[in-house]
Each structure stands twice: as C-alpha cells, then as structure tokens.
DRENTORKOL-3810 file (N, C-alpha, C; in nm, 4 decimals):
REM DRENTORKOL-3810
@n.u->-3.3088; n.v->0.4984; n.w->1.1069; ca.u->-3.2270; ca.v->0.3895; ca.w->1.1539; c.u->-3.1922; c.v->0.2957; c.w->1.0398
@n.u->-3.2684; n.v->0.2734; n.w->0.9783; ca.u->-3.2824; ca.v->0.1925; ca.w->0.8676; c.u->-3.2402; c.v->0.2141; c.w->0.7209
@n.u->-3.2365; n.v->0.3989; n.w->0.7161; ca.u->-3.2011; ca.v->0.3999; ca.w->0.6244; c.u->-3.0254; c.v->0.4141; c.w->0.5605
@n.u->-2.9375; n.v->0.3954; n.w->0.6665; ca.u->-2.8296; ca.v->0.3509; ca.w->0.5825; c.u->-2.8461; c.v->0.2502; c.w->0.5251
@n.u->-2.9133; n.v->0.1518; n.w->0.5360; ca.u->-2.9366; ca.v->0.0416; ca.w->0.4061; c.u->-2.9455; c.v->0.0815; c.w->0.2947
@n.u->-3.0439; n.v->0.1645; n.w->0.2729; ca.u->-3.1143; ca.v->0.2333; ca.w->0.1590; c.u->-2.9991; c.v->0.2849; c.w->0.0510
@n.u->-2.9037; n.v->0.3727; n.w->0.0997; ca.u->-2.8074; ca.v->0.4747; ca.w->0.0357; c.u->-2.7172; c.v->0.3960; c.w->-0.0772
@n.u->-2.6826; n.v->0.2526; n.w->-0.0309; ca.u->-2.5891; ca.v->0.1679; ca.w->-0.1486; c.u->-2.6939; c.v->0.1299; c.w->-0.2684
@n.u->-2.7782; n.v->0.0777; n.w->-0.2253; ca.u->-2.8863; ca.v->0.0098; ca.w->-0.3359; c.u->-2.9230; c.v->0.2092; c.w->-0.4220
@n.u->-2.9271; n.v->0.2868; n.w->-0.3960; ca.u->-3.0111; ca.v->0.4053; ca.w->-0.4536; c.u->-2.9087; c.v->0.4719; c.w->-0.5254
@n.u->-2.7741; n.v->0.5065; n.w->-0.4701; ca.u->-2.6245; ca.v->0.5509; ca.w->-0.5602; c.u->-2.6204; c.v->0.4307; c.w->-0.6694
@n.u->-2.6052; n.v->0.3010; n.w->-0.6586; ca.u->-2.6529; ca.v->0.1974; ca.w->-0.7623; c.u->-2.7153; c.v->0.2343; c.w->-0.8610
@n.u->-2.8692; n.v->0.2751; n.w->-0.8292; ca.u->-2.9428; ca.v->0.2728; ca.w->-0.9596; c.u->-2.9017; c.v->0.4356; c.w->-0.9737
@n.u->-2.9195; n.v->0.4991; n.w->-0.9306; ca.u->-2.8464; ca.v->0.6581; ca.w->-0.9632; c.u->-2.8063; c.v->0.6113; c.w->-1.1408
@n.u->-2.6602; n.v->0.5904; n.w->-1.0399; ca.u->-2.5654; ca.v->0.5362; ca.w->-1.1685; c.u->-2.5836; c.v->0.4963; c.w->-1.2929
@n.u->-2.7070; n.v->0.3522; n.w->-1.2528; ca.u->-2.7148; ca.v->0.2829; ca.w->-1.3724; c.u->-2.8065; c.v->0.3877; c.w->-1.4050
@n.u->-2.8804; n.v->0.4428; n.w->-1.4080; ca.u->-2.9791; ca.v->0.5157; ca.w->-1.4502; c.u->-2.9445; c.v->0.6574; c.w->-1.5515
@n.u->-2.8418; n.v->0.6873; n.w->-1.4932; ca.u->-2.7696; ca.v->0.7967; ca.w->-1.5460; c.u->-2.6919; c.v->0.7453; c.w->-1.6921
@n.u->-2.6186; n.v->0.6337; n.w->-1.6641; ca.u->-2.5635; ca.v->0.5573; ca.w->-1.7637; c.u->-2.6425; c.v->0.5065; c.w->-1.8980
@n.u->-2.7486; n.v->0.4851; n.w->-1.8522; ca.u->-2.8430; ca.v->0.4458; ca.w->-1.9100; c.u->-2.9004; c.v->0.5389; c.w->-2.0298
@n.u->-2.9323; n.v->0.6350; n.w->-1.9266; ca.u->-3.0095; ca.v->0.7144; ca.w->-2.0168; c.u->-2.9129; c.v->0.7964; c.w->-2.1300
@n.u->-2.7658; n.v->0.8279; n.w->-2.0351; ca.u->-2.7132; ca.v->0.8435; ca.w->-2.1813; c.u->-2.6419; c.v->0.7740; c.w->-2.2749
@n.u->-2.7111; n.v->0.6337; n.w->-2.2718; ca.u->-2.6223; ca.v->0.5356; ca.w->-2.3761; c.u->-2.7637; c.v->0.5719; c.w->-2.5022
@n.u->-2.8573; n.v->0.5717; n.w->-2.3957; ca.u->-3.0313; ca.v->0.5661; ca.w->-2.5125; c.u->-2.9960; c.v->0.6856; c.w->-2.5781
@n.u->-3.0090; n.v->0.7772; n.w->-2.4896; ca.u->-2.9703; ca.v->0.9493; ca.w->-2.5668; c.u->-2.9020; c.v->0.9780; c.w->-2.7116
@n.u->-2.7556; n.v->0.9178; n.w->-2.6766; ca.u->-2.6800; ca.v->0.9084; ca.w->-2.7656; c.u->-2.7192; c.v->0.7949; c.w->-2.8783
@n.u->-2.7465; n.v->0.6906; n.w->-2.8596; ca.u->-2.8221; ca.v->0.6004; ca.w->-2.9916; c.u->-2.9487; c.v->0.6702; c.w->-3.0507
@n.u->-2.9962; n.v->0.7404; n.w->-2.9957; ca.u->-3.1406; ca.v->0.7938; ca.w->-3.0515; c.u->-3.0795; c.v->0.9173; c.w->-3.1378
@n.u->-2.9454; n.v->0.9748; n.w->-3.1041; ca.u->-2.9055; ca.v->1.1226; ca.w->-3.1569; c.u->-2.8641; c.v->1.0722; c.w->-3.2702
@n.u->-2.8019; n.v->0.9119; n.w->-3.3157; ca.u->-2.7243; ca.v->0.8680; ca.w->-3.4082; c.u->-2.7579; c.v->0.8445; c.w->-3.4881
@n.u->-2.9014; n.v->0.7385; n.w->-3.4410; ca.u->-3.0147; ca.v->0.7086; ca.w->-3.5968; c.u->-3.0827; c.v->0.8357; c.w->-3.6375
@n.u->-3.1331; n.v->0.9250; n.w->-3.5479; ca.u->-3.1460; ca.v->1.0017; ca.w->-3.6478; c.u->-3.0702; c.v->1.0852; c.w->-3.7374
@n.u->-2.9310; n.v->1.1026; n.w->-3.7382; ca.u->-2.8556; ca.v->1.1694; ca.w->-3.7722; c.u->-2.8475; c.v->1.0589; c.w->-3.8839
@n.u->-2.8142; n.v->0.9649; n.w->-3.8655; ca.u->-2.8011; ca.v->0.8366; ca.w->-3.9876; c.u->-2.9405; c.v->0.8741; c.w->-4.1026
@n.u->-3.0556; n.v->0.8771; n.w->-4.0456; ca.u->-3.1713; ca.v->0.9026; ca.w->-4.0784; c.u->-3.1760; c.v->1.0161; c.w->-4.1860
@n.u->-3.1190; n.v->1.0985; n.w->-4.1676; ca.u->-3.0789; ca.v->1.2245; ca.w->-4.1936; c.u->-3.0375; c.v->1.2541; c.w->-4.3026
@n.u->-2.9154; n.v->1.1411; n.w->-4.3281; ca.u->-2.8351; ca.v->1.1081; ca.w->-4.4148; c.u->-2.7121; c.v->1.1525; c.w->-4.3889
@n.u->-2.6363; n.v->1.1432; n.w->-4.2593; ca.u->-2.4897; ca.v->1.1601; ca.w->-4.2101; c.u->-2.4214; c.v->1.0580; c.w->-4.2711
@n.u->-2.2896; n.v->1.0742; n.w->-4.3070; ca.u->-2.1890; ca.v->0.9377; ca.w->-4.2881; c.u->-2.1888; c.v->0.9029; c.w->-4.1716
@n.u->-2.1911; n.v->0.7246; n.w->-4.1584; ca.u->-2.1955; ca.v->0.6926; ca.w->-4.0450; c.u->-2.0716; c.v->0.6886; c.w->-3.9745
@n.u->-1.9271; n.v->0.7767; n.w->-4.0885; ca.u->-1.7586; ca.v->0.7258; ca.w->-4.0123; c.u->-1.7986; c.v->0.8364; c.w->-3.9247
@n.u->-1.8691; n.v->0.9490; n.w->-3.9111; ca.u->-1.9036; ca.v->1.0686; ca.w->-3.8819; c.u->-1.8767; c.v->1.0219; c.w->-3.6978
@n.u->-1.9012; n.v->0.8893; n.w->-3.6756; ca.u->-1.9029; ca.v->0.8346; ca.w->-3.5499; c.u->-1.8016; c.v->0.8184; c.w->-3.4898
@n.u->-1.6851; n.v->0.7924; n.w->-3.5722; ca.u->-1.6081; ca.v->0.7444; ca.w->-3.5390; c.u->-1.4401; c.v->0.8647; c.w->-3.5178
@n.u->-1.4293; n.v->0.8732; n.w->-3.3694; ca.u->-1.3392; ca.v->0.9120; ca.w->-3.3207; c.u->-1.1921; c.v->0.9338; c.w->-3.4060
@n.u->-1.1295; n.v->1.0589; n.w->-3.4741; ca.u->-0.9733; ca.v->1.0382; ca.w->-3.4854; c.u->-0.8682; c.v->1.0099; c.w->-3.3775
@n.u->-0.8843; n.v->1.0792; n.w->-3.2546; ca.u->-0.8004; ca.v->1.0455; ca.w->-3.1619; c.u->-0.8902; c.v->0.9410; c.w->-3.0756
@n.u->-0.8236; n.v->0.8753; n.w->-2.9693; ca.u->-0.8720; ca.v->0.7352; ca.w->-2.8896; c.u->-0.9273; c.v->0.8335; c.w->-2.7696
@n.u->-1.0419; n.v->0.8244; n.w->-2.7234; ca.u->-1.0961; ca.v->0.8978; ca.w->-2.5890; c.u->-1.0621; c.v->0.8239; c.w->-2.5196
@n.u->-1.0626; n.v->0.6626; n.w->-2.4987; ca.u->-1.0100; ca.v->0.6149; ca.w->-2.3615; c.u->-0.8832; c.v->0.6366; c.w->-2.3392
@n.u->-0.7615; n.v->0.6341; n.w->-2.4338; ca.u->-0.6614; ca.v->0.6925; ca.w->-2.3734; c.u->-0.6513; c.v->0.8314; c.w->-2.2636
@n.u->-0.7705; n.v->0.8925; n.w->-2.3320; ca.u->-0.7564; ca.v->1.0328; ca.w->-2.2856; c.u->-0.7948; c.v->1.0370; c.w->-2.1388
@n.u->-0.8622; n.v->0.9149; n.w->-2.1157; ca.u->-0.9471; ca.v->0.9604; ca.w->-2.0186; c.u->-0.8474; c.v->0.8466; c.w->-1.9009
@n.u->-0.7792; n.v->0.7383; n.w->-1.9710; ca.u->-0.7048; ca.v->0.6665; ca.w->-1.8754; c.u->-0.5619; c.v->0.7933; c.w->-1.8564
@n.u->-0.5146; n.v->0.8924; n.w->-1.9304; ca.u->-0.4236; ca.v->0.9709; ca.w->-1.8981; c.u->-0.4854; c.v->1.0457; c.w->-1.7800
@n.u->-0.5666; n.v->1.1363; n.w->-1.7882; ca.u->-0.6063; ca.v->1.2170; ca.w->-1.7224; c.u->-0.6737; c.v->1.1037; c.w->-1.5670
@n.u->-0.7268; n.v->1.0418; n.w->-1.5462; ca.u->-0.7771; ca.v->0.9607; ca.w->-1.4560; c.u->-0.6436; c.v->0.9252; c.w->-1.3559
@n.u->-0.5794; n.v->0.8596; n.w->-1.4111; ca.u->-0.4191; ca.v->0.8270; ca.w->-1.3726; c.u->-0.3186; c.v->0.9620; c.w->-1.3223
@n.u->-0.3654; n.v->1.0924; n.w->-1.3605; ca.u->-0.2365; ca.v->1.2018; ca.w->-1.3313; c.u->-0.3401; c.v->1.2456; c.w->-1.1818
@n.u->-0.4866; n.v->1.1799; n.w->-1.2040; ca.u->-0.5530; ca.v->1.2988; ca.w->-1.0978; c.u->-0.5200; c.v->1.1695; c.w->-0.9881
@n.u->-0.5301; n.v->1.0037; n.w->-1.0005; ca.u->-0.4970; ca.v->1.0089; ca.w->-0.8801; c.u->-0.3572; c.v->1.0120; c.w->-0.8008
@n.u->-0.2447; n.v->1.0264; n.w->-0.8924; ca.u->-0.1483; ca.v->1.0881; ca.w->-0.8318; c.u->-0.1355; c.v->1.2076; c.w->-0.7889
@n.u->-0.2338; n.v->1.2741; n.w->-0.8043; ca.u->-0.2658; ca.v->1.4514; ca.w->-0.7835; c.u->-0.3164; c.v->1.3996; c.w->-0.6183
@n.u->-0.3964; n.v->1.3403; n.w->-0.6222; ca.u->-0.4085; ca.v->1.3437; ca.w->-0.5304; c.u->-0.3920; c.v->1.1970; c.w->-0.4144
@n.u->-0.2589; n.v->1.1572; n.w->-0.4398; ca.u->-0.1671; ca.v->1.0582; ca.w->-0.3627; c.u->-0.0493; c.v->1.1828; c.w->-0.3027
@n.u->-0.0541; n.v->1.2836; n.w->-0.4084; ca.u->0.0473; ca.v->1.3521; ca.w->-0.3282; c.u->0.0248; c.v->1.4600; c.w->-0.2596
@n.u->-0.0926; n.v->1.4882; n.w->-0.2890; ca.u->-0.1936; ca.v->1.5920; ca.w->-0.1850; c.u->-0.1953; c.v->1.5416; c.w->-0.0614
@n.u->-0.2386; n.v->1.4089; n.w->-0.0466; ca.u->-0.2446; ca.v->1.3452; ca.w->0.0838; c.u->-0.0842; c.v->1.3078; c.w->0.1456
@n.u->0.0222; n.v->1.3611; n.w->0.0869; ca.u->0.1298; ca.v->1.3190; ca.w->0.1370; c.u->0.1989; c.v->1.4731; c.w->0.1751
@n.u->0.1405; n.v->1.5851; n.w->0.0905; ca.u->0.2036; ca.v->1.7363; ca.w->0.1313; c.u->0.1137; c.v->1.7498; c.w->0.2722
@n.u->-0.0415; n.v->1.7115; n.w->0.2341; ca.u->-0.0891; ca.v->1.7350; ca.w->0.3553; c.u->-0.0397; c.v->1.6545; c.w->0.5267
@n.u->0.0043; n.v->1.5130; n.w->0.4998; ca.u->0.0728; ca.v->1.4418; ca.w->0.6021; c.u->0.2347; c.v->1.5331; c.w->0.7054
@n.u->0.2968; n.v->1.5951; n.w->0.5730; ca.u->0.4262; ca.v->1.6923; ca.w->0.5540; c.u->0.3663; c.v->1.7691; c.w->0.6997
@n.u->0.2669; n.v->1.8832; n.w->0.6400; ca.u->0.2448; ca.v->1.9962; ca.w->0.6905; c.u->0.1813; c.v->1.9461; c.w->0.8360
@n.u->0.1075; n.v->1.8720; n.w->0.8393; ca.u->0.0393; ca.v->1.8566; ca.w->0.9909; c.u->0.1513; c.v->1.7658; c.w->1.0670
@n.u->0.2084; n.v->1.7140; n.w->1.0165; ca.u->0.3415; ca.v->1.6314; ca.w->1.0820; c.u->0.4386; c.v->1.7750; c.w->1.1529
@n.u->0.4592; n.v->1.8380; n.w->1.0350; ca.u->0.5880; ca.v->1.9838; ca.w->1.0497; c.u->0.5290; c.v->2.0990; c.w->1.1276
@n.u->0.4236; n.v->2.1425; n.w->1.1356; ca.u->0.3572; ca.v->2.2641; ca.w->1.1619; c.u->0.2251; c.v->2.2197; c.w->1.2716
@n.u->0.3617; n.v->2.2268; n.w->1.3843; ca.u->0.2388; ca.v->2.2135; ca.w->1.5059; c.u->0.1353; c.v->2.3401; c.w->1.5446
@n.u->-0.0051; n.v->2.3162; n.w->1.5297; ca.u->-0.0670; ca.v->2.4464; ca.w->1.5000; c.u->-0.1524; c.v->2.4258; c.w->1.6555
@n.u->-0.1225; n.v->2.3443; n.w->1.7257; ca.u->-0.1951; ca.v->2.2825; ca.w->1.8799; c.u->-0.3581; c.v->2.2425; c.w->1.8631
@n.u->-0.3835; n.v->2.1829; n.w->1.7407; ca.u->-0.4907; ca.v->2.1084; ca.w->1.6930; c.u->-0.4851; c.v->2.0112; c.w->1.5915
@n.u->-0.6030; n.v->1.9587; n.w->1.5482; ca.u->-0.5145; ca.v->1.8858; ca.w->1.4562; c.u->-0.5896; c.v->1.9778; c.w->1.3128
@n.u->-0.5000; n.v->1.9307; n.w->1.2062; ca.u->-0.5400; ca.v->2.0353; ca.w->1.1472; c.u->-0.5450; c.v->1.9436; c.w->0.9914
@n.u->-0.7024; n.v->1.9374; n.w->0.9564; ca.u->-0.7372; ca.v->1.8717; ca.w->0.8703; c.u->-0.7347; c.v->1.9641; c.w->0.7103
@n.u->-0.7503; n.v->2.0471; n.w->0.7524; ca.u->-0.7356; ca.v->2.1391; ca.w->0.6288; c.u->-0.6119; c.v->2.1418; c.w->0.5613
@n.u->-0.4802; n.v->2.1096; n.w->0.5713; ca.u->-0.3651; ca.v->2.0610; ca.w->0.5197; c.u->-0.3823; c.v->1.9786; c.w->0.4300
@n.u->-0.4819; n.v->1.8450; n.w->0.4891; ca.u->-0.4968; ca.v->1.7250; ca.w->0.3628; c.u->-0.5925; c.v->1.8167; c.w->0.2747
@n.u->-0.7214; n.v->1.8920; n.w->0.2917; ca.u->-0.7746; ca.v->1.9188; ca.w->0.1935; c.u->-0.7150; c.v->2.0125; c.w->0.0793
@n.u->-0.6153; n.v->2.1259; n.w->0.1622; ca.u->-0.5266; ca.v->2.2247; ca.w->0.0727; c.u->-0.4720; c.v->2.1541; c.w->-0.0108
@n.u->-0.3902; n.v->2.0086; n.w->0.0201; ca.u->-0.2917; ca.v->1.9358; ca.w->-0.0670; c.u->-0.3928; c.v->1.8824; c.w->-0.1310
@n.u->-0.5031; n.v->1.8002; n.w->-0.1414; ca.u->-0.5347; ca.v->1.7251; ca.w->-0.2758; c.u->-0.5956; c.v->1.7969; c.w->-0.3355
@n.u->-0.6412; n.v->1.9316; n.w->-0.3223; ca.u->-0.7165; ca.v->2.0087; ca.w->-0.3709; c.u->-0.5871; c.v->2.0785; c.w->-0.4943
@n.u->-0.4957; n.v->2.1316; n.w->-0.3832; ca.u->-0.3729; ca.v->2.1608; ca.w->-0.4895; c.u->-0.3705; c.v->2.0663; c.w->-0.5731
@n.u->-0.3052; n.v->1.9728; n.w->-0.5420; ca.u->-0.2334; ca.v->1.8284; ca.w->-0.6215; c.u->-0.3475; c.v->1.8404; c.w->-0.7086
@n.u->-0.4460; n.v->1.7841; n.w->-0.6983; ca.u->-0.5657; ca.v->1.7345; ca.w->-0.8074; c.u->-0.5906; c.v->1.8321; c.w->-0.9011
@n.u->-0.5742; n.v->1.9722; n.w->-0.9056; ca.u->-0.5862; ca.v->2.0930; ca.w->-1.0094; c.u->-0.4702; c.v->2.0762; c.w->-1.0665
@n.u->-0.3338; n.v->2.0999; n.w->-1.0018; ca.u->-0.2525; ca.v->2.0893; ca.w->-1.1149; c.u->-0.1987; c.v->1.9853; c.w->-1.2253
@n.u->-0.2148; n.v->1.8601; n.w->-1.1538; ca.u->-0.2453; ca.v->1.7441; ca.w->-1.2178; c.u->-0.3496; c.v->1.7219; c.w->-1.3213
@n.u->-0.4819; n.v->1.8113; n.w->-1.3138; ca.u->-0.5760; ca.v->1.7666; ca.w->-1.4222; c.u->-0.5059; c.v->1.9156; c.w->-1.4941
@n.u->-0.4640; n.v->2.0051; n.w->-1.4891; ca.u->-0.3637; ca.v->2.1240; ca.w->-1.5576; c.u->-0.2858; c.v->2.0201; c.w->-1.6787
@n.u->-0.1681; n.v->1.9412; n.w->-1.5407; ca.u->-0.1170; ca.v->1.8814; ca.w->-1.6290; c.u->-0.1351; c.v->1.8084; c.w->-1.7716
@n.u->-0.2245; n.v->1.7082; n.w->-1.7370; ca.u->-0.2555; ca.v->1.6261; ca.w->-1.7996; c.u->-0.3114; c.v->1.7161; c.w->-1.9057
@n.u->-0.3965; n.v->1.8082; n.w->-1.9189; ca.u->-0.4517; ca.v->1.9293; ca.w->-2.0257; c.u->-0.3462; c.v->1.9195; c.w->-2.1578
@n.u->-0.2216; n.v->1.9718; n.w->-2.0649; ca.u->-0.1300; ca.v->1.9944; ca.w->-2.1577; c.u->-0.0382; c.v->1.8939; c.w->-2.1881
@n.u->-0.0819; n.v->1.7540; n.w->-2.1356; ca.u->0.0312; ca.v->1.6034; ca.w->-2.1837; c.u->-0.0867; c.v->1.5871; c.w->-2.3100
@n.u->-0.2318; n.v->1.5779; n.w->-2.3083; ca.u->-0.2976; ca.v->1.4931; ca.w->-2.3990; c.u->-0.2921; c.v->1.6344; c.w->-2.5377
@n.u->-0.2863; n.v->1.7707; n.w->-2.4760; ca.u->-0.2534; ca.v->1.8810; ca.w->-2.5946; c.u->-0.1370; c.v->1.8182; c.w->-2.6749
@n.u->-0.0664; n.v->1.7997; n.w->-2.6146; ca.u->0.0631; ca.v->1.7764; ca.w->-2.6911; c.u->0.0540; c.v->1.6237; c.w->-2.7069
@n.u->0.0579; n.v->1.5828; n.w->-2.6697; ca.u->-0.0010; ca.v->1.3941; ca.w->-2.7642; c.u->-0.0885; c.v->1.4134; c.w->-2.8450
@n.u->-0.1669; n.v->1.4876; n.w->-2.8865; ca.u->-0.2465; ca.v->1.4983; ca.w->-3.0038; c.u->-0.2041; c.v->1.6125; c.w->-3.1380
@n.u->-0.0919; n.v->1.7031; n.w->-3.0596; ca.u->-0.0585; ca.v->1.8014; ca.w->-3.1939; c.u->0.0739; c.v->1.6549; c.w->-3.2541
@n.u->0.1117; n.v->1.6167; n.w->-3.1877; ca.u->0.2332; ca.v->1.4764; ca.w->-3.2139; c.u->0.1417; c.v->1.4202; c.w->-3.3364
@n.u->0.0089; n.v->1.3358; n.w->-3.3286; ca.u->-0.0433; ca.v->1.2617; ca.w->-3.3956; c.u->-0.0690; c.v->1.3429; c.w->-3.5166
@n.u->-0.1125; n.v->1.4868; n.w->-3.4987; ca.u->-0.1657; ca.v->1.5732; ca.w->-3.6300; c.u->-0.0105; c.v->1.6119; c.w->-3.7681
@n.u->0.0907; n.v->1.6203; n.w->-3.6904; ca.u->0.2259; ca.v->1.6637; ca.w->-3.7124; c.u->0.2405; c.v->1.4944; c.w->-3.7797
END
C-alpha cells in the first residue's frame, strides 16, 4: 500500500548513484592516466559531445512526436472493432529508430564538414 511512496525517492538515488559513480570512475581513470604520464589535452574532446547528444536527443523526440501522430492516423483510419494500442507503439517505435538512423548520419556528416 505504501509502497508507491517508496518508487520516486529510490529512481532518485538510482540515478544519483549511477551518476555518481561514474563521475568517480572516470576521475580515478584520469589521475591515473595523468600519473602515468599522459598529456593531460589527451582529455580534451576535438568534436563537442553535447552538441551531439543535444542533436540526437532532439531528432528522437520528434521520432517520437510523430510516432504518436502516425499512430493517432492509423487507429483514427483503420477501424479494427477495438481499440488498438499497438499503432501508437508501431509508430514511435518506427519514428524513434529512424530518427536516431537519422541523426547517425546528420552528426556523420557534421563531423566529416569539420575534418574537411
């Protein structure tokens, strides 16, 4: 009874916990690599990852804004005499693959641009 309380506070620390451990992970992989005697530019990114990740983040949720709108299409158009939920999942499932497809090949080609 009680425990839907539980589930927000525990995905919470999940999170932070997960986050956590790989912020430590990765600082512990660095000094010693520094330790080592790496260059420390060795750290430092040529292309921008947050772009990459605000491109790709941004195409999936239009992947799947329009999944939920092919799926609206089909159960609207195609009376099947139930209701038929599997339409929305076919569409964002579609939408969201070809969209992270997409995006594959927008950040491929934004990065042969920068090398060129």
């Amino acid at each position: 009874m009680g425990s839907e309380i539980l589930i927000v506070p525990i995905f919470i620390l999940a999170i932070f916990g997960i986050v956590y451990y790989y912020l430590t992970t990765r600082n512990k992989e660095r000094l010693a690599l520094i330790e080592a005697g790496a260059d420390a530019k060795l750290f430092k990114s040529k292309t921008n990852g947050s772009y990459n990740f605000i491109i790709i983040l941004g195409m999936l949720a239009i992947g799947i804004a329009l999944g939920i709108g092919l799926g609206f299409i089909i159960d609207r158009s195609v009376d099947m005499g139930h209701d038929s939920e599997g339409a929305y999942v076919f569409g964002v499932f579609l939408f969201s693959g070809l969209s992270l497809l997409a995006s594959f090949f927008l950040i491929k080609s934004l990065e042969k641009e920068e090398k060129d």
